[in-house]
Structure formats: structure tokens, C-alpha cells
N, C-alpha and C positions, 0 to 999 in steps of 0.2 A: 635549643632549636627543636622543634616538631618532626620527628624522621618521621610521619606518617606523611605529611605535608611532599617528600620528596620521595615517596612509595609509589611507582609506577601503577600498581594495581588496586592502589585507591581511587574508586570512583568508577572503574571499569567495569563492565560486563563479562564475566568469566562462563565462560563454555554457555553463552549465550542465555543463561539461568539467574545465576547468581552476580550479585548487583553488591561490588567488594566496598564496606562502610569507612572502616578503619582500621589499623593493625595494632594490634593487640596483647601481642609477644612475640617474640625474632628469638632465634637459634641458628646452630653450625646446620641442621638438616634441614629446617623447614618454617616458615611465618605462620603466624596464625591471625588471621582477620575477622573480624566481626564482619557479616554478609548477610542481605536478605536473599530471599531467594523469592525471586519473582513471580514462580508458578505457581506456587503454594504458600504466599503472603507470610513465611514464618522468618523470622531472626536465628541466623546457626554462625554457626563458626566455620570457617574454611583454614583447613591447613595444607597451606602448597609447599611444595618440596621445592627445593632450592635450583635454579636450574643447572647450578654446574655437577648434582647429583644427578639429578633429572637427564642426564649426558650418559648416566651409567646404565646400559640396562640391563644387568642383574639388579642392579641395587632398585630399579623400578620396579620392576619384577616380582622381587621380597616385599614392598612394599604396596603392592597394589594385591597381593596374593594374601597375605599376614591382613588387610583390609576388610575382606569379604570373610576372613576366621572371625573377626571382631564384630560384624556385623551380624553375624548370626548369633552373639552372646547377648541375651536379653535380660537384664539385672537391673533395679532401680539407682543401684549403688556406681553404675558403670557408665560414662558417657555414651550416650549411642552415637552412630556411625549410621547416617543417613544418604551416602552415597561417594560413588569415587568416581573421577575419571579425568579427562588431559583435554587441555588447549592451547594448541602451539608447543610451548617448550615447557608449559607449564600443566605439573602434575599436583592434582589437590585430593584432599577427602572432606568430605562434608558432613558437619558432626553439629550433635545438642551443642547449644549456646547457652552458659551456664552463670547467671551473672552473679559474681563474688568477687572471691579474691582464693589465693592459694593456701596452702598450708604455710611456705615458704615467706609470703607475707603476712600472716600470722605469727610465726616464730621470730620475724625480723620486727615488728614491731610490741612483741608480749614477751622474747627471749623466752625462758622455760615455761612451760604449763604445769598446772595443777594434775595430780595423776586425775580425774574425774575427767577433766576434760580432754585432756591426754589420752586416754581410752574413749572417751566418746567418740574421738575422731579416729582413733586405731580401730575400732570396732566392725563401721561400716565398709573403713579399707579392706578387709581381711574378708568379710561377708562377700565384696565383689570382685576378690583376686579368690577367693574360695569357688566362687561360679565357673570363675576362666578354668581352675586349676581341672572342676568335677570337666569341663567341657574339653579339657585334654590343651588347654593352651595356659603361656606361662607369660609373663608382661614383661620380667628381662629390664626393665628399669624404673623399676619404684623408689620414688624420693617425693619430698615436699614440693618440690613443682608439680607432680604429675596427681597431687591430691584437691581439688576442687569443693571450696566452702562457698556453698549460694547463698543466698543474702536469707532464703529463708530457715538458713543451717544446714540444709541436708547436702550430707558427703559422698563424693563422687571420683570415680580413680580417670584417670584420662590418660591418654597417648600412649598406646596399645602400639604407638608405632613401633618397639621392636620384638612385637608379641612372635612366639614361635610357637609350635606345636612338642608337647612334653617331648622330653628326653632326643631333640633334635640338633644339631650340632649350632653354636651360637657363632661361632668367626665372620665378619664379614666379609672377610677375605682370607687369602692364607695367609697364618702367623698374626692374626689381628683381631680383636676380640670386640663388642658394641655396647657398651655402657657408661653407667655413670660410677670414676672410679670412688665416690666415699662410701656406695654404697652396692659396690660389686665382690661376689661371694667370692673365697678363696682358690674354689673348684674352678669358676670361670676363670679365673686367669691361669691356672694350672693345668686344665684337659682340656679348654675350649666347650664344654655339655653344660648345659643349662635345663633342671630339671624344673617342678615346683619347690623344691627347697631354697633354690636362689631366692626367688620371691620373698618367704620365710626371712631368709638372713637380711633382704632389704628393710623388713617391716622393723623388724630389729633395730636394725640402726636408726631406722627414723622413730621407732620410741626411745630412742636414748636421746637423740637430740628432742622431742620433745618434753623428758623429762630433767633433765639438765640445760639445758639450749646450746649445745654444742656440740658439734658429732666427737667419734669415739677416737676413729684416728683423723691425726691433722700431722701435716707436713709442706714444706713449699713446691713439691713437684708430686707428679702420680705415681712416680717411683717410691719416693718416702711412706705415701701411702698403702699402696701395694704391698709392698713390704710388710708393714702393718698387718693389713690382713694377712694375710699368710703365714705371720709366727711373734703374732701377740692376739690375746684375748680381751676382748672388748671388758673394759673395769664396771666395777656394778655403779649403776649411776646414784646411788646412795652415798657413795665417797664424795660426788662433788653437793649432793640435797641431804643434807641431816634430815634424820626423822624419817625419811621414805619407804616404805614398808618393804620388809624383806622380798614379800610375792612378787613385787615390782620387779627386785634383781635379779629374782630365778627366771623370770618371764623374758628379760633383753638376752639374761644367758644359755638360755632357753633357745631364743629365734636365731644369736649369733654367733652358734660355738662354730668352731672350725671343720669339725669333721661334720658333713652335709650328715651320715647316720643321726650324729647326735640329735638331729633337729629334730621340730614336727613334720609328720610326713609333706603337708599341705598348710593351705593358710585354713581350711575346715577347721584341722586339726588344732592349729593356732589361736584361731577363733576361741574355738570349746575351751582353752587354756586360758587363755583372757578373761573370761566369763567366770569360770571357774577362781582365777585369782581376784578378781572385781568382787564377788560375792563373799570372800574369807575378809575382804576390808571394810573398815568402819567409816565411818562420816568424818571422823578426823584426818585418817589416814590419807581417805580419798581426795580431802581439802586441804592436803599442805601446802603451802607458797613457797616454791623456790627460793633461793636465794638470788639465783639468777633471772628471777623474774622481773620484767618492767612495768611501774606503774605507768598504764597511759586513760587516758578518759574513756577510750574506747572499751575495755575490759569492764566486764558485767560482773554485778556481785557475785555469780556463782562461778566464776574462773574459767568461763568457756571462752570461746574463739570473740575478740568484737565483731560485733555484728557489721562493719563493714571498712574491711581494713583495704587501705588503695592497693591497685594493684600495679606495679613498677613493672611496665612493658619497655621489654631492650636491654634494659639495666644488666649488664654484666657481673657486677661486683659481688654480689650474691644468689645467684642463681644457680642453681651446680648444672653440670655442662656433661651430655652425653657424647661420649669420645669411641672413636675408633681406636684400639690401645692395642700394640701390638702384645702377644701372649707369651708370656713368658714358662716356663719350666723349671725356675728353679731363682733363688735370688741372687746369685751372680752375675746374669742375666742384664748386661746394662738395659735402661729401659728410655727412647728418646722421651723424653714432655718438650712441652712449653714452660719455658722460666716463669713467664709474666703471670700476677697473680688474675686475671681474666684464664689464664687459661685453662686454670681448672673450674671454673665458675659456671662460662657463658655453652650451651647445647651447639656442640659442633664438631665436625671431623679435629682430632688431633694430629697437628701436624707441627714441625718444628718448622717456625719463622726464621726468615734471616734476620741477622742483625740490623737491627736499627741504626739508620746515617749521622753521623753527629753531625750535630744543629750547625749551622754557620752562621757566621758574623752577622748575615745579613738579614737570618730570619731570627738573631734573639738580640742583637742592639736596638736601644732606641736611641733613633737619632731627635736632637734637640732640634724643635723648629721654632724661630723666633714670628711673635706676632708685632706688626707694625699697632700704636698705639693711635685710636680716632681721633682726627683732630676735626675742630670746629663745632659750632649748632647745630649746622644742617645733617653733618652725619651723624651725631647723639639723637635729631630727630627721626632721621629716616630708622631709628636704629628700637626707637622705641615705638616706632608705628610697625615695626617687623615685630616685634614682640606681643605685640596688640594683637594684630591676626593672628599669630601664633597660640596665641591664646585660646580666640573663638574659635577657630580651624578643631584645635582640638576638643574644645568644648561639643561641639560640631558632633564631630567622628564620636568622642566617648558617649555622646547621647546617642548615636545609631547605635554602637556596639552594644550600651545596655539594651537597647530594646534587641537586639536580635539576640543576643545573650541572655538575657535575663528577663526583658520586662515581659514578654512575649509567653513567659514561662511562668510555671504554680508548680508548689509544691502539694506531693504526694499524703493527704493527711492519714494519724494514726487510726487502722481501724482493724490492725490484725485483733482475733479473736470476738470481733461482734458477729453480732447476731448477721446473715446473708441480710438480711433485707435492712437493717439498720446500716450496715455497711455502702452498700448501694445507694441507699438514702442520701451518706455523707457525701459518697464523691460527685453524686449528681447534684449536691448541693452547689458543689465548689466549680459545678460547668465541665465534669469529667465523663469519657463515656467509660462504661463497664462491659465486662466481657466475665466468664465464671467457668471455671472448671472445678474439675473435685478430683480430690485424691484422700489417700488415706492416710489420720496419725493417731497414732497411741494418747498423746499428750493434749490435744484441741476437740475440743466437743464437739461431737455433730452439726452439719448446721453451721459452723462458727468459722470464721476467717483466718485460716491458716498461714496464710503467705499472700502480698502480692507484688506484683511486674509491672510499671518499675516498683522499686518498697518504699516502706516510709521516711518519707525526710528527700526523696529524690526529688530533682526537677522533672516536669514533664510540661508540652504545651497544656495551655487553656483548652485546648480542643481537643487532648488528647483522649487514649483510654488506656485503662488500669484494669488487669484481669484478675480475676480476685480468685483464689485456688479455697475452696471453702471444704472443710473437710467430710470424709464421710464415715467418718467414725475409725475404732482399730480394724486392723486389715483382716483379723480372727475373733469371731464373735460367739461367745456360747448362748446355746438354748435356754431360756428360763424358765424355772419351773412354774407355770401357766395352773396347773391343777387345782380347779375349784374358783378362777377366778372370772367374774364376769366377764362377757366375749370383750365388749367394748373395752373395759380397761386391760384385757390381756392385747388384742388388737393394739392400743396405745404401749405399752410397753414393748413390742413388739417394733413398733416404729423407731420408738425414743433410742433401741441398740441399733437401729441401723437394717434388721430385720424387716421382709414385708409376711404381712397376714397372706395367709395363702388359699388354698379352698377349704372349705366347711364343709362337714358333714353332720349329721347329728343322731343321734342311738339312745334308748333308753336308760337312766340310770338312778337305781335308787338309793344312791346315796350320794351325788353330787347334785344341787339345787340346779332346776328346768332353767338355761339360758347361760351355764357357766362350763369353761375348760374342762373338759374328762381328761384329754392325753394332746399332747402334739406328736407331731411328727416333720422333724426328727425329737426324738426324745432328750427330753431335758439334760443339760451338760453333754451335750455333742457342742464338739466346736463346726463355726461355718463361714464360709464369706461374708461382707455384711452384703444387703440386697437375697439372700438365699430368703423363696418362698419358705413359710413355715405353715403345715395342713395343719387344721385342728378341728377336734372332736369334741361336739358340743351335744350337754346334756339336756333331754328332753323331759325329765324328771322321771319319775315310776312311772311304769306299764298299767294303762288301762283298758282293759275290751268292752268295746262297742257293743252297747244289747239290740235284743232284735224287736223294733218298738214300728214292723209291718204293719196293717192291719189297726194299729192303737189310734183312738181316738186323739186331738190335736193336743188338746189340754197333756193329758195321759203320758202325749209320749215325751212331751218339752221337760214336765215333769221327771220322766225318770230320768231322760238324759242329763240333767239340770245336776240328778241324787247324785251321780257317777263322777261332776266334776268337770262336765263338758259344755261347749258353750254352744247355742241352736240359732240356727237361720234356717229361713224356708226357701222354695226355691218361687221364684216369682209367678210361675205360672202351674195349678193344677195338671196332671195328667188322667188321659180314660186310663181304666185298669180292674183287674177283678173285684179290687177293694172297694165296699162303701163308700158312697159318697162322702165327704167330710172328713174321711179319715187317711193314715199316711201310707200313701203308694209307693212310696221308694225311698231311702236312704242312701247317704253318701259320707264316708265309708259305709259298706256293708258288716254284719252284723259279726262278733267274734274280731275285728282289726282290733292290733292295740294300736291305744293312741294315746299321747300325755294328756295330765289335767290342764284344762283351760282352751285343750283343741277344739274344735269347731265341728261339729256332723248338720249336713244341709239334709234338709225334709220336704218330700215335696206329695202335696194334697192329693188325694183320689177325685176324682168327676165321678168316678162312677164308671160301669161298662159303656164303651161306643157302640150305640144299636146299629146294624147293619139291614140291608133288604133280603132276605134269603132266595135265592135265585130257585126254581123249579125246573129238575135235573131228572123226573119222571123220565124214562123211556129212554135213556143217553146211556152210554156203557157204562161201566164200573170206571174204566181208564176217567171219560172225558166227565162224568160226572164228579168224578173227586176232584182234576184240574180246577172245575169253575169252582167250586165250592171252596179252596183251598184258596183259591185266585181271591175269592171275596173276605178273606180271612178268619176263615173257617177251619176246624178241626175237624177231621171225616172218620165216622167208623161203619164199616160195612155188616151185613146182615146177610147171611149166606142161607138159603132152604137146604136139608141135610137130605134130600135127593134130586142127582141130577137138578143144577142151580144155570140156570142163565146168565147169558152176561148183558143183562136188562135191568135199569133199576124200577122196581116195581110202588117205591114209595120211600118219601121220605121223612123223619121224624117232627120237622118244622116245614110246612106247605110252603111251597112258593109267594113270592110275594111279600111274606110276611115279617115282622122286625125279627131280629135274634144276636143277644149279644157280641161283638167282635170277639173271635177268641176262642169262641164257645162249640161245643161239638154235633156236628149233623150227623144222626143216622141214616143208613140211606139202607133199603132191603132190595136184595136182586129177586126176581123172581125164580121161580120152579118148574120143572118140565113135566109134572104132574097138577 
């Protein structure tokens, strides 16, 4: 039977926003539904708290407070947390929608991993409980449900729901501790404190069931387990995988010993250790096949996760189940569980059920009913004209049901890793719309199709659209060494990592050829974002000074500027000026600029002097007679009698009336008082 089909909050409108699609996974705390969210047209996940918890408000409280700590951790590795709040009786958070499957469904259908892939998925774990930890918060129940595999690989930790803040007391009540027990640290159940170490010892256990495929302790109650933890030492998973390299067993005994000292401080810490163990192993090592491994179709030659394993929403039977467990102090200590093997499995308060009712007569006999046998034509006919429609009726039905199922739908074709625009090509081929974002990967080249939503091999409608994540190269890009190579192809290269060309300058230089890289900046082998502008200094070859070719006949001066290397234009229109007619009045640059070979100096022709009218300033003062004369662009030099001098001019060197160059200097005499 379909429990979604019989989920109240499928199909509703929650808190007037979000528009609940389907459910997706069920626990003892909380549902999680696939939702769109109608304000801002994106697909997330809603996880609503249960309402007979949703009754408690502390427990509200802790959960809606421990929210807003999660929401402020920003890490690729970490699902985000896009909003919280309540309607009616129902309390939700609102979180990336992540479409895969779990770790949990990986290991139930691969049994053991390869350590390669083992660690590729340990990795990113520890990177994003390493965030929480630097951010002062601790996650408190990491297991294989709470590890999130998207269809395009990348790993993701989820459900922060019982995140707490470092070294804060973890009970959710008194005498009762909140996790999951296969993989809760032995301090938790002994003081109740949960520091980043717990974290640690969970990562622990879930590489030992990744690398063996079975956790470390098993028992048929929490008590058995418990137990366990607290006064036995996790066995190296080499005992149950011949051949698994020693570094693997230091590494689980490493994350799991008993006393929290012995551990890594953090998951950073844990991290560095991984890396460090990964790096001392070989290609064999890394590739050993458990024994406990399953061959299924889905499993890729290089032994990482299949690419799309189902994921078993509700299922109890293997799910491990986050419990309220009361705390113990010591193992004497009776400890209630649940018998039933659900009960340590399914995410839910622990509680002891009552006994189950023995069945009665009435609900397990079957009673024998006798059928009367048809007698006559009429009813063998009436019997096979019921079987006739019965037929088309369903023929009927199953042709609507493919078209709304299936016919109505196309599959998602392969185009991870093309080219953006050859990609777009295909799905516009097949009548799909495209949508494009970018992110970054190590492994996909620029440019190229990294992933898309839905992914390959999915159904989607005819009409629908496919968002294609096309990469933008590694997320850290070093500077190249550019020096000496032409702009354009340094420019090009430049692009090709992901880099933009930035501004130019350009400087003399005699020993890198005019038009090629002198330096960038930042300098070569700086690492940088990709998209970081990168400046560069471009050479304008040797220094050459401009001669001074004033004065010089036409021929003359093209000529010498020609000697030096340089290349000549004239200016379109003569100017007047003191210079001969024919010859060059001006230059541009001026005489002494350096300038590379092949630059350009503009020259521009003499007219000749502009003749003017010289105005007649006889008898005017000294003041108003230099005014006009200056007025007419004239140069004025006065003439003083060396006794007693008036301020009369008495004559001037070019008469009134008459032409006299623009420019050019008038003397003007004052007269004498003798």
C-alpha cells in the first residue's frame, strides 16, 4: 500500500508557502516531504516534526533554536536549512532537496565498499562535520541515513536535527540521552556531554560498516549494544576483509577507541588523518573487494556508490532509529528497549510497547466458503460477455494509465560532460527546455556538463526542463606563467583556467618582443578563485626618443623619423606659425618622448605666418596702447627716452594700417619731456 496516498499533508499548503508533493521518509520525530515552495518556484524538502512531539515545548524549543545554529553553517558538504516555522500543530524546517539516495541505501544494496570509495564518501562527511565542529556546533547523530548521495555524487550530511552547541549537555530530558544507539559514543551514555568527539566515534563506526558492511557491535536490544560500547573495543575491520591495509585499522581504531582523549580532537583533525592514511595506500590496496561485497548492476567499475540506488521511504527494517534512551552510569544499570527488531532500526522516541494481543480465532481461521456451481447456457453466456468487458474496461484504464504514466513522459538523454552548447543542443532536440547553472569541480572541464536535474535515464515530461550545472573549472586556480607570451594567446589561456584577462598596461622593455606578457599580476603560481581578474604588463619593445624634426623640410623630416623606426602621418590641415611655408610646424609627441618602434608621430605642415592689420596706437598711453596691440596678437616692447619720459607713445616700429606677422613684436616709443 502507498502511505503517502494516506498522508494528510500530501497535497496541502503548509504555512501558506509550501505546496507538500510527496513523503519521502518517516521516523519516531519527524516526516520528511518533498515540497515546492511556491514563492520562490524551487523544489526542497520539508521536515515536520511529529505532532504528538510538536505537544512538547521544550522539545520545540530545542528544535527550532538548534535550527537557526544550522542555518547560519554555510558548507557545500552540509544540507542547508532554508527556513523554519509552525502551522497549526504542525512544526517544520525547510531544507535543500537533494535528489539521491542515502549511504544507508548504498550499503543495503553494495553490502561492503571498496576502501577508495569508502573514503571518498568518509571524506566529504568529515569536511562538513569539520565546519559544524570549527563553528562550535556538534551533529550528535551521524549514521548512514543522515549521509546524502545526489545523483550527481556529491556528499552531503543532513539532519542537524539534534545538533547542539560544543561541550553542552546532550539529555533530552532527565536520565535520557538522544541518539542513535549503534552508533552513540560511550561518554554519551555515561555523563550525558557530548562534545566533537562523539561526532569522531560516529564517523568510526560508519567506516567500519562501510568497510566490512556490518556495524561493529550487534545485539537484539540497546542494552546488548550499549554494553558493547562501553567495555569492548571495536575489532579492526581487517579480521572480517583479508588483505585491507593496516592504515584502514588504525584509522576505525583511531575514530572508536573508548576513552574520547584517545580520539581526534575534531572531525578537521580526523579529516588530516584520512588524507594522510589514503595517501601511504596503493591502487591495490585502495581497490580491494570485500568479501562481503554485492554484485549488483548498479556498481561502476571503479567501486564507488551506484549511481542511483532506490531510496526505501518508511521502511523500518533497516534504518537505524534515533531514540530517546535512558542514561545509564554503569552496566548494572537495567536498561528498558523495545524487543521488536523495528525497534532499533526505525528514527523514533524509545519507548517500551505493550504486549501484543494474541490473534483470535476469528482474525486468523479461514473459514471455507462453498461456491454454488453455474448451471445452464444463459449463465456460461452472461458469464463470458462479463469477462469481455472485463477485458476492454481494463484495456480502457491501462491505456489511460500509460499515457499518464509513461506515454506523456521522455527520457532524460546522456550528455554529462558535453560541451554546454552541444548539451543544450541535445535536449532541445528531444523537445526539452534548458535552464544552466555552474558550479565548480576538480574532475569536469570547464565549460562541460557536470551534472543534471532530473539526471540521465530519468523520466521527465515532453515539455519539461532539465537544468544542466555545467562546470566552472577547480574551485582554486594557479597563475601561469604568462612571461614573454603574446597578449592574445596569454589572454586565451587565461580563459581556458577559468581566469579573466584583466587591465593592461604597457612599459618599455628591451628584452621582451613589443606586444608580449612582461609580468602579471598576481604573479605567477599565486593560487585564486576561478573568475579572479588577472592585470598584465604588456611590452612595448626598446625605448625610442622622438627627434626634433620642427622646422625640417617635408621630405626631411618623414625621412628621419622613418631612420628611428617610427611610423608618420600628417595632420590633415596646415597650420599659420613662425615656420616656413612647406615646412613642419608641429609634432606630435614632442621632441625627446620615448616611444616604441613602429609608433606613429603625427606632423603637421606650416602656412607660413598669419599676416595681421597693425592697428595705429600713436598718442594712446603706454597701458592702452600695448592692450590693443596685444588684443591683435601682437608681442609689445616699449621704448622709454632716458629723461623724464611720458606716458605718450610717440611712434611705432610698424605704422598703422600696415600687415605684420601674427606673433610678431611691435615697438612702440613714449615720448620725452625734453
Amino acid at each position: 500500500m502507498d502511505t503517502t496516498l494516506q498522508d494528510p499533508l500530501v497535497g496541502q499548503l503548509l504555512d501558506g508557502r509550501y505546496r507538500v508533493q510527496a513523503r519521502i521518509a518517516a521516523g519516531g520525530m519527524a516526516t520528511v516531504y518533498r515540497a515546492m515552495d511556491t514563492r520562490l518556484d524551487r523544489v526542497l524538502a520539508l521536515k515536520v516534526m511529529h505532532p504528538t512531539l510538536a505537544m512538547d515545548d521544550a522539545f520545540v524549543d530545542r528544535f527550532i533554536r538548534e535550527a537557526k545554529s544550522v542555518a547560519r553553517l554555510s558548507h557545500p558538504n552540509v544540507v542547508g536549512v532554508f527556513d523554519q516555522g509552525t502551522d497549526g500543530t504542525y512544526v517544520y524546517l525547510a531544507m535543500e532537496y537533494v535528489a539521491g539516495c542515502t549511504l544507508r541505501d548504498v550499503l543495503r544494496e553494495r553490502g561492503a565498499l571498496q576502501p577508495r570509495a569508502a573514503l571518498d564518501i568518509l571524506e566529504p562527511v568529515l569536511a562538513a562535520l569539520g565546519a559544524a565542529h570549527r563553528a562550535g556546533l556538534v551533529h550528535r547523530d551521524m549514521k548512514p541515513e543522515n549521509v546524502l548521495i545526489g545523483d550527481d555524487g556529491r556528499v552531503k550530511v543532513a539532519d542537524f536535527g539534534l545538533v547542539r552547541a560544543v561541550d553542552t549537555n546532550t539529555t533530552a530530558s532527565t536520565g535520557s540521552v538522544l541518539g542513535t544507539v549503534s552508533y552513540l559514543a560511550p561518554e554519551q551514555m555515561e555523563h550525558g556531554t557530548a562534545d566533537t568527539r562523539v561526532d569522531v566515534y560516529a564517523c568510526g563506526v560508519v567506516l567500519y560498516e562501510m568497510l566490512t558492511g556490518g556495524k561493529p557491535h550487534t545485539g537484539g536490544s540497546a542494552a546488548q549494544i550499549l554494553y558493547q560500547h562501553l567495555h569492548e573495543d571495536v575489532l579492526p575491520p581487517s579480521e572480517l576483509v583479508p588483505g585491507l591495509a593496516p592504515q584502514l585499522d588504525d584509522l576505525v581504531a583511531l575514530a572508536t577507541a573508548r576513552d574520547p582523549q584517545q580520539r581526534p580532537q575534531d572531525a578537521v583533525a580526523l579529516l588530516s588523518r584520512s588524507r594522510a592514511a589514503r595517501a601511504e595506500l596503493t591502487d591495490a590496496q585502495l581497490d580491494v573487494v570485500p568479501p562481503q561485497a554485492k554484485e549488483t548492476p548498479a556498481q561502476g567499475s571503479d567501486g564507488g556508490p551506484p549511481a542511483r540506488a532506490k531510496s526505501r521511504v518508511g521502511e523500518g527494517g533497516d534504518a537505524e532509529r534515533t531514540d530517546v534512551l535512558p542514561r545509564i552510569g554503569g552496566v548494572q544499570m537495567p536498561l528498558p528497549v523495545e524487543e521488536t527488531g523495528d525497534g532499533l532500526n526505525r528514527t523514533s522516541r524509545l519507548e517500551v510497547p505493550p504486549p501484543a494481543a494474541a490473534p483470535t480465532d476469528q482474525t486468523t481461521r479461514l473459514r471455507p466458503v462453498a461456491a454454488a456451481a453455474p448451471r445452464g447456457g444463459l449463465l456460461q453466456r452472461h458469464r463470458l460477455l462479463t469477462i469481455v468487458a472485463a477485458v476492454l474496461l481494463v484495456l480502457g484504464v491501462g491505456t489511460g494509465v500509460w499515457y499518464i504514466n509513461i506515454g506523456q513522459f521522455t527520457t532524460v538523454p546522456a550528455v554529462l560532460d558535453m560541451p554546454q552548447a552541444k548539451a543544450e543542443k541535445t535536449l532541445r532536440d528531444e523537445g526539452l527546455g534548458v535552464k544552466v547553472k555552474r558550479d565548480f569541480s576538480a574532475t569536469v572541464a570547464r565549460g562541460h556538463v557536470m551534472a543534471t536535474d532530473p539526471a540521465t535515464g530519468r523520466q521527465i515530461r515532453g515539455t519539461g526542463t532539465v537544468t544542466l550545472t555545467i562546470s566552472r573549472g577547480p574551485e582554486i586556480v594557479t597563475i601561469p606563467e604568462l612571461s614573454g607570451t603574446p597578449v592574445a594567446d596569454a589572454k586565451r589561456k587565461l580563459r581556458d583556467l577559468g581566469l579573466a584577462p584583466g587591465t593592461e598596461r604597457r612599459e618599455f622593455d628591451a628584452d621582451v618582443a613589443k606586444g608580449s606578457v612582461i609580468r602579471t599580476d598576481p604573479a605567477p603560481g599565486t593560487k585564486r578563485h576561478p573568475d579572479t581578474a588577472v592585470a598584465l604588463t604588456i611590452s612595448r619593445g626598446p625605448a625610442v626618443q622622438v627627434p626634433d624634426v620642427i622646422g625640417d623640410d617635408r621630405a626631411d623630416a618623414v625621412e628621419t623619423l622613418r631612420d628611428e623606426g617610427f611610423k608618420v602621418k600628417f595632420a590633415a590641415r596646415p597650420v599659420f606659425s613662425q615656420e616656413d611655408r612647406g615646412t613642419i610646424a608641429q609634432q606630435s609627441p614632442d621632441e625627446n618622448t620615448e616611444l616604441g618602434k613602429g609608433d606613429t608621430v603625427t606632423l603637421t605642415l606650416s602656412k607660413g605666418p598669419e599676416m595681421v592689420t597693425v592697428p595705429d596706437v600713436t598718442g594712446q598711453s603706454e597701458a592702452d596702447a600695448r592692450k590693443t596691440l596685444t588684443d591683435r596678437g601682437f608681442r609689445v616692447e616699449v621704448k622709454k627716452p632716458f629723461l623724464f619720459p611720458q606716458d605718450e607713445v610717440e611712434s611705432q616700429s610698424v605704422e598703422g594700417e600696415e600687415q605684420a606677422p601674427k606673433g610678431s613684436t611691435i615697438t612702440i616709443k613714449l615720448k620725452g619731456a625734453l
